[in-house]
C-alpha positions in Angstrom: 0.0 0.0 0.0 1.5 3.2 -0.6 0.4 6.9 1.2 1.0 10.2 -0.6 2.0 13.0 1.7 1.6 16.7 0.3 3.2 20.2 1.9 3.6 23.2 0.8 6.9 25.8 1.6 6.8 29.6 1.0 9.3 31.3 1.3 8.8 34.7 3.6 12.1 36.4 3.5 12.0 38.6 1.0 13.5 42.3 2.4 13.1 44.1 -1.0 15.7 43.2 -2.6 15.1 39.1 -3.0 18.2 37.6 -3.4 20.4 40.8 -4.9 23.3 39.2 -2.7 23.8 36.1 -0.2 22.9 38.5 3.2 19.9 40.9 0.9 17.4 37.8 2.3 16.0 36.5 5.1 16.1 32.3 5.2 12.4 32.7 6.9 9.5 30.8 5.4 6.6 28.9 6.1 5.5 24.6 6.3 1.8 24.0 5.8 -0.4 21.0 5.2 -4.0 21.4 4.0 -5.4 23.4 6.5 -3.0 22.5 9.9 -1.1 25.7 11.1 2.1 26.5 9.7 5.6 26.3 11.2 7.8 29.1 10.3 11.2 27.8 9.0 14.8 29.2 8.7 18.1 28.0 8.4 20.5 27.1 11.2 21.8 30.2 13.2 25.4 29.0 11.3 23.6 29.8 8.2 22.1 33.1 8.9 18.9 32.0 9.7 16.5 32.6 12.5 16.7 30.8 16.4 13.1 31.2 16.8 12.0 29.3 14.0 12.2 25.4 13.0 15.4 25.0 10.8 15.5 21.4 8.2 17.8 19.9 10.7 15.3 20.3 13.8 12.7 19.0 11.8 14.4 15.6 10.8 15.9 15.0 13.9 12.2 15.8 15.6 10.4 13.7 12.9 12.8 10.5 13.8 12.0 11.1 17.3 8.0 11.6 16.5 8.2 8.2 14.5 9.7 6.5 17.1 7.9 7.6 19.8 4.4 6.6 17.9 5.7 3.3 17.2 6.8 2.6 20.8 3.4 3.6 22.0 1.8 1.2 19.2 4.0 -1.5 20.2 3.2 -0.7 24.1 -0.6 -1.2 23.8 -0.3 -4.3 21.3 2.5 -5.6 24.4 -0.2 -4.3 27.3 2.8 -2.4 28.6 1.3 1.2 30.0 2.7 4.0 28.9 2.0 7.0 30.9 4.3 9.4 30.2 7.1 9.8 27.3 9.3 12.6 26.0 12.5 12.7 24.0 15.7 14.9 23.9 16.7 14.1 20.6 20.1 14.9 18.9 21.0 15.5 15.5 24.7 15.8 14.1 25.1 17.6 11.1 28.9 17.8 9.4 29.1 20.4 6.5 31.4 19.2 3.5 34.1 21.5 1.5 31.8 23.7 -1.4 28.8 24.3 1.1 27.1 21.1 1.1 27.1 18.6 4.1 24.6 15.8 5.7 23.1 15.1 8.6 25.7 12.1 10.5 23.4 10.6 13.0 20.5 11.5 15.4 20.3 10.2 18.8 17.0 9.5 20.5 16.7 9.7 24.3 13.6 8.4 25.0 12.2 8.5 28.7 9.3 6.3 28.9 6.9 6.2 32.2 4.8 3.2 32.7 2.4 2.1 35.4 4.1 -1.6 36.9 7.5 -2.3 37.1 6.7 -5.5 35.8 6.9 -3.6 32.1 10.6 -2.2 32.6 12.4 -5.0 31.3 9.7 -5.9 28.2 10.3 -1.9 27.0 14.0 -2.4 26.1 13.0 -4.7 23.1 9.8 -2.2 22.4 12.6 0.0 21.5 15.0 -2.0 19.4 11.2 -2.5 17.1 9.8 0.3 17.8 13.4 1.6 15.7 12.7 -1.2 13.0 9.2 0.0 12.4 9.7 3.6 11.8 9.3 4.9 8.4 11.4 7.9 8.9 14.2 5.9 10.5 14.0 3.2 7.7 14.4 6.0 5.4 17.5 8.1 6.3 21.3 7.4 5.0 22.8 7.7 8.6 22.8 6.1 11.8 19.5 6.3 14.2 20.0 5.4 17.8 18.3 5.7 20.8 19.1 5.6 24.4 16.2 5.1 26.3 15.7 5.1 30.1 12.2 3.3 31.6 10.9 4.7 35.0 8.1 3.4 37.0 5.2 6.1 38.4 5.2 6.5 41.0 
């Protein structure tokens, strides 16, 4: 079966000037979807973007944690492990090559996972390892994806 995904960019950061020189333009611009709110977008800070807004790299590394995280919590419920809370302090590494180019080297996904018994600590461990196997994002990037997850009991 195969799902079509559709988004749209605009770029916002036109000054006047478009791009009369490499600093006459903002990087800013806008991600939308049908009719979901948009997420302003810029480059990295290194690149002259904007802080305050999403750059590419953010959005990878936050779409391999999103994927993960989903199929963890699909995995969980199949497993009858309770989840009751998760979040993630993801990492991305980027390297830039000689002529401007570059690529992203690896993300790292810190996953820390609440559930209701201790009985599920030990079972989440390989929720993880297939949780990674499942994700389409993960299964669909040309660098290394790992994550180092900690399980705590509530409590």
């Amino acid at each position: 079966m195969n799902h079509q995904f559709t988004t749209q960019t605009v770029w916002t950061g036109n000054t006047g000037s478009g791009t009369s020189t490499y600093r006459a333009y903002e990087r800013s611009h806008e991600v939308t979807s049908g009719s979901k709110a948009a997420i302003a977008g810029s480059s990295a800070p290194a690149f002259r973007g904007d802080a305050a807004r999403w750059n590419p790299e953010e959005l990878v590394t936050a779409a391999l944690a999103n994927c993960h995280m989903l199929a963890f919590l699909h995995l969980a419920a199949d497993a009858g492990v309770v989840v009751v809370a998760y979040r993630d302090e993801a990492s991305g590494s980027m390297t830039q090559t000689p002529g401007g180019g570059g690529h992203m080297t690896e993300v790292v996904l810190r996953p820390e996972v609440t559930v209701r018994d201790a009985e599920s600590v030990d079972h989440c461990a390989a929720l993880h390892d297939k949780a990674h196997e499942l994700c389409f994002v993960a299964a669909s990037v040309a660098f290394p994806v790992r994550h180092e997850a900690t399980v705590r009991v509530r409590g």
